[in-house]
Every structure is written in structure tokens, then in C-alpha cells.
N, C-alpha and C positions, 0 to 999 in steps of 0.2 A: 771772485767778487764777493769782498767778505761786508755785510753791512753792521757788523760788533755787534749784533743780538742775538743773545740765548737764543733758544726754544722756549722756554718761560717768560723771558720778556716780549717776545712774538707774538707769544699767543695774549697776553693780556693788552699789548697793541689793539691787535686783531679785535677780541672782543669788545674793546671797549667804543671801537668803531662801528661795529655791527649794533653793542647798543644805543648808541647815539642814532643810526640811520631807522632805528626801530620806533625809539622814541619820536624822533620828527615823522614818521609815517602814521603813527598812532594816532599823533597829533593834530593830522591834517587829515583824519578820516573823523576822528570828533570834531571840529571847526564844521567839516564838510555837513555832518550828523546833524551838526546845530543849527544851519544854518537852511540845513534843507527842511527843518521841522519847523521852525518860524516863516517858511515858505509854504507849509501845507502840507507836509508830504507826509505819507503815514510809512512809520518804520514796525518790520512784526515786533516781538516781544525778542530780546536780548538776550546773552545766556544767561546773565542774574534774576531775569524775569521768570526764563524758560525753569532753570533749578526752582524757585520758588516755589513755580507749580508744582512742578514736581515733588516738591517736601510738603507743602500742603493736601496736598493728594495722599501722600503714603500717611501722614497724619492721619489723616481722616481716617484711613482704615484702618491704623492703631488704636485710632480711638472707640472706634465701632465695636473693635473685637474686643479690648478695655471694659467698653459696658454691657456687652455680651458674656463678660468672663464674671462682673459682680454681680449681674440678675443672674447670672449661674450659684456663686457663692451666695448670695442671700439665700432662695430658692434652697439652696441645701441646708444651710444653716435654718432658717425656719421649719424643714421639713424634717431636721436631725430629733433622734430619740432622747427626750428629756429624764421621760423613766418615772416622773413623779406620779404619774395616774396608776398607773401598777403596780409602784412601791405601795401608795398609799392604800390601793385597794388589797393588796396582799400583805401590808404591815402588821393588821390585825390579828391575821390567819397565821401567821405565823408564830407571833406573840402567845396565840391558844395554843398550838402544837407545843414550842416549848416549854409551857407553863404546864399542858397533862402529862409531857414526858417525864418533867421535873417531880408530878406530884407522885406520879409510880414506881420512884425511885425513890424518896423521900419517905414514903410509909414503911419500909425494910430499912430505913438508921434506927437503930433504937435507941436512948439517951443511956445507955449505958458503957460500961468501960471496955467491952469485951469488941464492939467497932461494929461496922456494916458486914450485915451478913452479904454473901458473896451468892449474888441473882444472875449475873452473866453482863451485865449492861452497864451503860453509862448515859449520860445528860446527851440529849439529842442539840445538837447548835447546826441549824440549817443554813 
């Protein structure tokens, strides 16, 4: 009992029956949806409602932990070492050290041809 169809033409038979009986099911449980909710009836929340929640949820605590993560980076960024008060205050002091180191090496050039006599030392650069 041969009825002349592949396997591949069977099966595309097949499903395209299965999807038709899908769709008219589908069909008639939204009519049914519609028509129960213009009758009063409360329906819970759906899967598109349900996901919703669900990504609004996980949102929320992206977000939390988002502005947890910038009062974190500000908080550090304001409390990071600038350096300017301890340059400034030690700018000076430093300026005088290399400036006496400079003068006691300085007094041993003599302005003549014969060069720097030889003290042991060199310019102090802190």
C-alpha cells in the first residue's frame, strides 16, 4: 500500500497540519480570553507580563548595584592623593637644599684655566 510520498513530503504534510490544528486552538483560547474578560473575569498576569516582571526586577538591582559602584568611584576619586599640599609645602625646602648644595660646590670653580679642583662631590638633585 504505496501512497507516492517520500519521507520528506510526509513529514512537511504532517506538520503543516499540526500547524494549522495549533493555530485554530490558539485561536479559540484568545476569543475564549476575550471574551471571558469583557464578562468580568480576572485572568493572573501572562508569560509576557510574568518576563516583564521579571526583567524589571533584575533591573532594579542592576541599577542599585550601578549606583553603588559610582558613590563607590566618586568616594575614591575625591578621597585620591592630589599631592598639591606636600608639593607646595615641601617645594620651598627643597629649592633651599639644592640651592646650599649648589653654593658649596660652587666656591671650589675657580675662574681659571686650570678647571674645578676635585672635592669628591657633585650637585645634589633630590
Amino acid at each position: 500500500m504505496s501512497t507516492g510520498l517520500t519521507p520528506n513530503s510526509a513529514y512537511d504534510m504532517a506538520r503543516k497540519e499540526f500547524y494549522r490544528v495549533r493555530h485554530a486552538q490558539e485561536h479559540e483560547a484568545r476569543i475564549a480570553r476575550e471574551e471571558a474578560l469583557s464578562a468580568g473575569s480576572f485572568f493572573g498576569p501572562g508569560p509576557i507580563e510574568i518576563g516583564m516582571q521579571l526583567e524589571d526586577k533584575e533591573y532594579e538591582g542592576w541599577r542599585k548595584w550601578a549606583d553603588k559602584e559610582i558613590m563607590a568611584l566618586q568616594h575614591l576619586n575625591g578621597s585620591a592623593y592630589t599631592g598639591t599640599e606636600t608639593e607646595e609645602a615641601g617645594f620651598g625646602e627643597s629649592e633651599e637644599l639644592e640651592s646650599d648644595a649648589l653654593q658649596e660646590i660652587s666656591e671650589s670653580v675657580p675662574g681659571s684655566r686650570r678647571g674645578q679642583d676635585a672635592m669628591g662631590g657633585s650637585a645634589l638633585h633630590p
